[in-house]
C-alpha positions as CSV (number, residue, x, y, z in Angstrom):
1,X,18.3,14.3,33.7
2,X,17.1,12.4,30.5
3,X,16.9,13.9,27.3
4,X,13.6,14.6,25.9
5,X,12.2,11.8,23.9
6,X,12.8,12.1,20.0
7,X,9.6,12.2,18.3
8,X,9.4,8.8,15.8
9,X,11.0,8.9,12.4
10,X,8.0,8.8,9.8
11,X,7.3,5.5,8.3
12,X,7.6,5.3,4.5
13,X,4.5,4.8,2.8
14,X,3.1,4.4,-1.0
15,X,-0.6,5.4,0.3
16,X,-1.7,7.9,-1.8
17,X,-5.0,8.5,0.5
18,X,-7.6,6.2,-1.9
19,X,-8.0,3.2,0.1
20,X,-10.4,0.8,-1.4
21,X,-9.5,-2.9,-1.9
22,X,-10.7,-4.1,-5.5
23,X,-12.5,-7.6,-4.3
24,X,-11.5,-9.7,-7.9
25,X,-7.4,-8.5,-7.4
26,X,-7.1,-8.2,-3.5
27,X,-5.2,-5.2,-4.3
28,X,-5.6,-1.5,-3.1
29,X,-7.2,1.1,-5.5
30,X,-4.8,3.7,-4.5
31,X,-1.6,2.1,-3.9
32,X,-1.8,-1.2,-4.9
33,X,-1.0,-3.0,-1.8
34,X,-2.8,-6.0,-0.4
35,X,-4.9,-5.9,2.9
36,X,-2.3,-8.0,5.2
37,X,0.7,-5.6,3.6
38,X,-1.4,-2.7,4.7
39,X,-2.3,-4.3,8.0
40,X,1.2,-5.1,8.5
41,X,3.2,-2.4,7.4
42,X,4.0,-0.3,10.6
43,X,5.4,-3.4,11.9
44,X,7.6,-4.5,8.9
45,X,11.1,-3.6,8.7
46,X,12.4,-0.8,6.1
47,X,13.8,-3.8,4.0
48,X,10.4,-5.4,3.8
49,X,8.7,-2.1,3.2
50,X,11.1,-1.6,0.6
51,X,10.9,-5.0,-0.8
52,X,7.1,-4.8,-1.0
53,X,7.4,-1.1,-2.9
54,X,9.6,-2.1,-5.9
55,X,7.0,-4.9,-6.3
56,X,3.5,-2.3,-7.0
57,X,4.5,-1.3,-10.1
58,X,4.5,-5.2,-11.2
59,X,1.3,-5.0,-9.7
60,X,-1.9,-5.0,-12.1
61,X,-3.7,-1.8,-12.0
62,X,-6.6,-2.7,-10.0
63,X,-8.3,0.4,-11.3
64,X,-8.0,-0.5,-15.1
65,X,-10.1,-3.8,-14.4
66,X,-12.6,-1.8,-12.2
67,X,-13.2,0.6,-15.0
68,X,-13.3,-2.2,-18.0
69,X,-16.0,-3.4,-15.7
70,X,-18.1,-0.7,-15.1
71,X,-17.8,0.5,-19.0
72,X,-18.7,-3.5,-20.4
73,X,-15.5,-3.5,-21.9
């Protein structure tokens, strides 16, 4: 008899649940990845997830442009 299936292991994620791509960056309003890296990301390895990760925080804050933009300054 075979074991019962594990479920999957959950996948690592920065999405904090405010997905809207800022058109001038490219990047995510919420977690500051970029549409193919979303796209992607259940088929990257952990290395490349984690690679990609330790990058956002380089990342411009999409949302500080947005917001200079919508206040004129």
């Amino acid at each position: 008899m075979t074991p019962p299936a594990k479920p999957p292991r959950p996948i690592a994620t920065p999405c904090v649940k405010v997905c809207a791509v800022d058109g001038a960056s490219g990047y995510c309003l919420g977690c500051r990845r970029t549409l193919a890296e979303i796209a992607g990301w259940a088929r990257f390895s952990d290395e490349e997830r984690a690679t990609i990760t330790a990058t956002l925080t380089d990342r411009p804050d999409p949302m500080i442009a947005l917001m200079a933009a919508t206040t004129g300054r």
